[in-house]
C-alpha positions in Angstrom: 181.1 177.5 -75.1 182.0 180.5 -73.1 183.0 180.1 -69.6 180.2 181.1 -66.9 180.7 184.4 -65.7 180.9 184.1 -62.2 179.6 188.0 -62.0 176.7 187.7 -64.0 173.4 188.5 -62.6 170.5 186.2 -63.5 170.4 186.3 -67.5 172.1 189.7 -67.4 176.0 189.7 -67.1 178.2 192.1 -66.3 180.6 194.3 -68.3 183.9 195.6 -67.3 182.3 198.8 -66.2 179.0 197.2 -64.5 182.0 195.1 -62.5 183.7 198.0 -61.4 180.0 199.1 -60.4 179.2 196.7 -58.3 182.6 196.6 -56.5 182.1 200.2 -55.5 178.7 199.1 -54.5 177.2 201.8 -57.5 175.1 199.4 -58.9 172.0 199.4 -60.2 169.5 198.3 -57.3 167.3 197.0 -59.8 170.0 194.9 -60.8 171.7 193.8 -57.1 168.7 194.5 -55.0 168.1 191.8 -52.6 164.6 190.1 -53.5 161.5 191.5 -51.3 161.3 189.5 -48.1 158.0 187.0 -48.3 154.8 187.5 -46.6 154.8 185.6 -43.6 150.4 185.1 -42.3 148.6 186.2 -40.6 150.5 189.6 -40.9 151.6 191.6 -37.9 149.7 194.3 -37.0 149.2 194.9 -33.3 145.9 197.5 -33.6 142.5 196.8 -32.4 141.1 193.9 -35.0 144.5 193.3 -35.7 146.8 190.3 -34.8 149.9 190.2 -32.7 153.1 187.9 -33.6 154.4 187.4 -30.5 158.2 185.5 -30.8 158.1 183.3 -27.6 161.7 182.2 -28.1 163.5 178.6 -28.0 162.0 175.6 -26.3 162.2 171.6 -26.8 158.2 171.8 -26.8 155.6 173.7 -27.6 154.5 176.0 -24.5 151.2 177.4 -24.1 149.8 180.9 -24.1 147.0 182.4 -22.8 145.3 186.3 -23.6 143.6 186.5 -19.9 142.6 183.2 -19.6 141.7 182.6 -23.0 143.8 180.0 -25.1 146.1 181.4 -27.9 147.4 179.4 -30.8 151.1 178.9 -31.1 153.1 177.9 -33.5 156.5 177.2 -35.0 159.0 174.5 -33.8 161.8 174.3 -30.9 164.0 176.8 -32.3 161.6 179.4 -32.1 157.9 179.7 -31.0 155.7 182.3 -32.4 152.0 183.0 -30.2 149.3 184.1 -32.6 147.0 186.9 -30.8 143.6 188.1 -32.1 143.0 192.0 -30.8 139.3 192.6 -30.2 137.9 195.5 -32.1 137.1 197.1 -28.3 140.8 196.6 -27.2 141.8 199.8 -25.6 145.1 202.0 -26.7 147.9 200.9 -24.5 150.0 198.4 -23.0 149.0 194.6 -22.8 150.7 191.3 -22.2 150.3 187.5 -22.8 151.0 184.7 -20.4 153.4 181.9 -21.4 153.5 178.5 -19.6 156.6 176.3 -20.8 156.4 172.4 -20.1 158.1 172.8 -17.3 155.6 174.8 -15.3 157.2 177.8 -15.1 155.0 180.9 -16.0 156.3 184.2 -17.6 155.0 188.0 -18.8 155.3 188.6 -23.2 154.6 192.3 -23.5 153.3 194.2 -26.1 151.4 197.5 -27.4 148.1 198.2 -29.0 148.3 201.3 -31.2 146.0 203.2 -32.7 144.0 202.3 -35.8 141.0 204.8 -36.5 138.2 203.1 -39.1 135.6 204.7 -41.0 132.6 205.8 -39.5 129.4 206.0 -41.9 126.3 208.0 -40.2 122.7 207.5 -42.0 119.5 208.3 -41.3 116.8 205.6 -42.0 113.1 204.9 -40.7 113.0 204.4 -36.8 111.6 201.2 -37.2 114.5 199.7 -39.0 116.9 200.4 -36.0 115.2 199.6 -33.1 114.0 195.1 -32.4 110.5 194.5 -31.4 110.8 192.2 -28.2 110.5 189.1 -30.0 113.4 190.1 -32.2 115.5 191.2 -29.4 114.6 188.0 -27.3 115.6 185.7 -30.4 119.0 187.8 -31.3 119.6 187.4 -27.3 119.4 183.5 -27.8 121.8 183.8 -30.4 123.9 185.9 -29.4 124.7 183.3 -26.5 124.6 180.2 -28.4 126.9 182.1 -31.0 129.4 183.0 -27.9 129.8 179.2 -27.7 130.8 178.3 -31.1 133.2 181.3 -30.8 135.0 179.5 -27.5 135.9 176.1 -29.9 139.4 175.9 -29.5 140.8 172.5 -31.2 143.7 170.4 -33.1 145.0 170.0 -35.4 146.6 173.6 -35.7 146.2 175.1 -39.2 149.2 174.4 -41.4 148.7 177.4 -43.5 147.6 180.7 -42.4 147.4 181.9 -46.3 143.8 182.3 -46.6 142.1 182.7 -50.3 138.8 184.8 -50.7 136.2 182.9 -50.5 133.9 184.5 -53.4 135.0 186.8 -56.3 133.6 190.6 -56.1 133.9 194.0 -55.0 134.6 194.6 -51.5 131.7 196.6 -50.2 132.3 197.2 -47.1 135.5 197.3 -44.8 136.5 195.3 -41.7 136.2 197.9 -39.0 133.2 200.2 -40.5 131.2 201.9 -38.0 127.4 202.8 -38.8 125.7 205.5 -36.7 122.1 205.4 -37.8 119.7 208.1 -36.4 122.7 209.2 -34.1 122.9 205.8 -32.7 126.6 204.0 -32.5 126.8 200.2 -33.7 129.0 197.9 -33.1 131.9 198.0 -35.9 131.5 196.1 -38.8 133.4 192.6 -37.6 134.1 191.4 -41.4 134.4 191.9 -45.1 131.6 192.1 -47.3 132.0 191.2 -50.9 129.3 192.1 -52.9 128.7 189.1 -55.7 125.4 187.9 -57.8 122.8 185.4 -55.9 123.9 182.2 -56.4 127.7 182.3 -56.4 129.7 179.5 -54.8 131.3 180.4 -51.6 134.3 178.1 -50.9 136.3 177.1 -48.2 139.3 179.7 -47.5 141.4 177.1 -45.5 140.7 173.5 -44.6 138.1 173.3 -41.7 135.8 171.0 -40.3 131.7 172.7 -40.2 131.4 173.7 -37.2 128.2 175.2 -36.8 125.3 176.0 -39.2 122.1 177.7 -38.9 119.8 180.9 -39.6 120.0 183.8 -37.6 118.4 187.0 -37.1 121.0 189.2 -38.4 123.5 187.0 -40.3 121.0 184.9 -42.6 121.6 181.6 -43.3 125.2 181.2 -42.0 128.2 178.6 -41.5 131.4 178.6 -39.2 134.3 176.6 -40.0 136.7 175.5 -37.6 140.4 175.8 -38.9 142.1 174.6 -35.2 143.5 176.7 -33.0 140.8 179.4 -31.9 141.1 180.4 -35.9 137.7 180.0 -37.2 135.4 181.6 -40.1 132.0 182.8 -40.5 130.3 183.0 -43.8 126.8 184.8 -43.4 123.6 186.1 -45.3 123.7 182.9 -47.7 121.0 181.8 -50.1 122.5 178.1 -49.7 123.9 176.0 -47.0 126.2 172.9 -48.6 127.4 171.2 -45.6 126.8 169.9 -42.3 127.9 170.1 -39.0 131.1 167.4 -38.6 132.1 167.5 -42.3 135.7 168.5 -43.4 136.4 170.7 -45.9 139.3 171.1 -47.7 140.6 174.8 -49.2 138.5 175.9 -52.1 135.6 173.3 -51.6 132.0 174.9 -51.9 130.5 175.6 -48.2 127.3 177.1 -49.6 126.3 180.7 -52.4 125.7 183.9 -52.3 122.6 185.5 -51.0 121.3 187.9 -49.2 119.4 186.3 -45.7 119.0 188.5 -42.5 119.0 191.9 -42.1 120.8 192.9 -45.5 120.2 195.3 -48.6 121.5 193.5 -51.2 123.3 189.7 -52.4 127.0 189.6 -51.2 129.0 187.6 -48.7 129.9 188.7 -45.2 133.2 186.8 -44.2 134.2 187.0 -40.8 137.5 185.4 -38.9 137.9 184.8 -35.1 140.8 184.3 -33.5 141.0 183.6 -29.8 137.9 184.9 -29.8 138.2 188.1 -31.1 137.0 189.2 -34.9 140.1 189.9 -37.1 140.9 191.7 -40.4 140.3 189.2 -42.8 143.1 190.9 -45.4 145.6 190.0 -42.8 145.4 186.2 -43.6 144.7 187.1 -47.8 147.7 185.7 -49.9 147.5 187.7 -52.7 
């Protein structure tokens, strides 16, 4: 049996001239390229409804952060701490800065910058009617929104082990994180998840494991659950035709949370998936391992 050949790459070795190649440093890349660094999640991408990495450097033990006064989720071990910020959609252009408290008290200033993402906008014209809430409606979307604002403040442990998230139903994404409608000239908020358009009925399943954190049927989102992944890192799965679970249950990734439909204030069957972090509604694609 032939000796190995201590210049061989993978299955292909070299010849004397591919040798003298990749001495001079004239190979091929395709055939010496270093493989493509892996996908590290959520990604990095410091724009409104984006999510900052922040390194927080060395420590024996995990230190806290906070965006403001809210609590951020931090990760990693004592050779290097990583904070995990959530952007809001509203987040102005600019500077802005976390604050770090390390075990021993002591309280220091992690700076970074916001830059500029610009989203779709979408203007339509539809029947007055269907923009503006009758006083009931606007009285029962104002009890949600506040009971909804809440659920959005759970922060708990365990922290997520994985931040590789897998889409929760198959289909067509129909409408983009970050979407702005103006109907009859009038601005909406942005479009705070990804809708996947799929038939009535299809299983929606866990994306990561979560305990149910809240279920219900609201004005706007339809029959709709939020998982609690630890951490500030939740989900929100809206305009369902089914609800599987209850309030306190674990899930683990890929179990069935409820299907398809198309509750509340919709056009059509598909799944809206949101995901908050610190409070703030994130790109979903960010935490997709594709």
């Amino acid at each position: 049996m032939p000796s190995p050949n201590p210049l061989a790459f993978g299955n292909c070795p070299l010849t004397r001239r591919s040798t003298l190649l990749a001495t001079l440093g004239l190979l091929s890349p395709r055939l010496h390229a270093a493989p493509p660094a892996p996908t590290i999640w959520p990604q990095d991408q410091r724009v409104p409804g984006g999510v900052a990495r922040l390194s927080l450097g060395p420590a024996a033990q995990r230190p806290t952060a906070f965006a403001a006064d809210l609590p951020l989720l931090v990760l990693g071990d004592a050779i290097e701490w990583t904070a995990l910020v959530g952007i809001p959609l509203a987040a102005p252009v600019g500077e802005a800065a976390i604050t770090v408290r390390d075990a021993d008290g002591a309280s220091r200033q992690v700076a970074y910058r916001v830059g500029p993402k610009q989203y779709r906008e979408q203007r339509l014209k539809v029947a007055p009617g269907t923009v503006d809430l009758s006083p009931a409606d606007e009285a029962r979307y104002g009890r949600e929104h506040s009971h909804l604002a809440e659920v959005m403040a759970r922060f708990s442990e365990p922290l997520p082990e994985s931040f590789a998230m897998r889409v929760p139903v198959p289909g067509r994404r129909s409408s983009s994180f970050g979407l702005r409608r103006v109907f009859n000239g009038q601005a909406r908020n942005p479009h705070s998840g990804m809708d996947i358009a799929a038939a009535t009925g299809t299983p929606v399943l866990a994306p990561l494991p979560g305990r149910v954190l809240d279920t219900g049927d609201y004005f706007f989102n339809g029959n709709t659950v939020w998982l609690d992944h630890g951490g500030g890192l939740l989900g929100m799965f809206c305009h369902l035709s089914a609800i599987d679970v209850q309030p306190g249950e674990q899930l683990r990734t890929g179990q069935r949370l409820g299907a398809v439909g198309a509750t509340g204030r919709v056009t059509g069957p598909h799944l809206h998936w949101s995901v908050c972090l610190n409070r703030a509604m994130v790109d979903p694609a960010l935490f997709i391992a594709a």
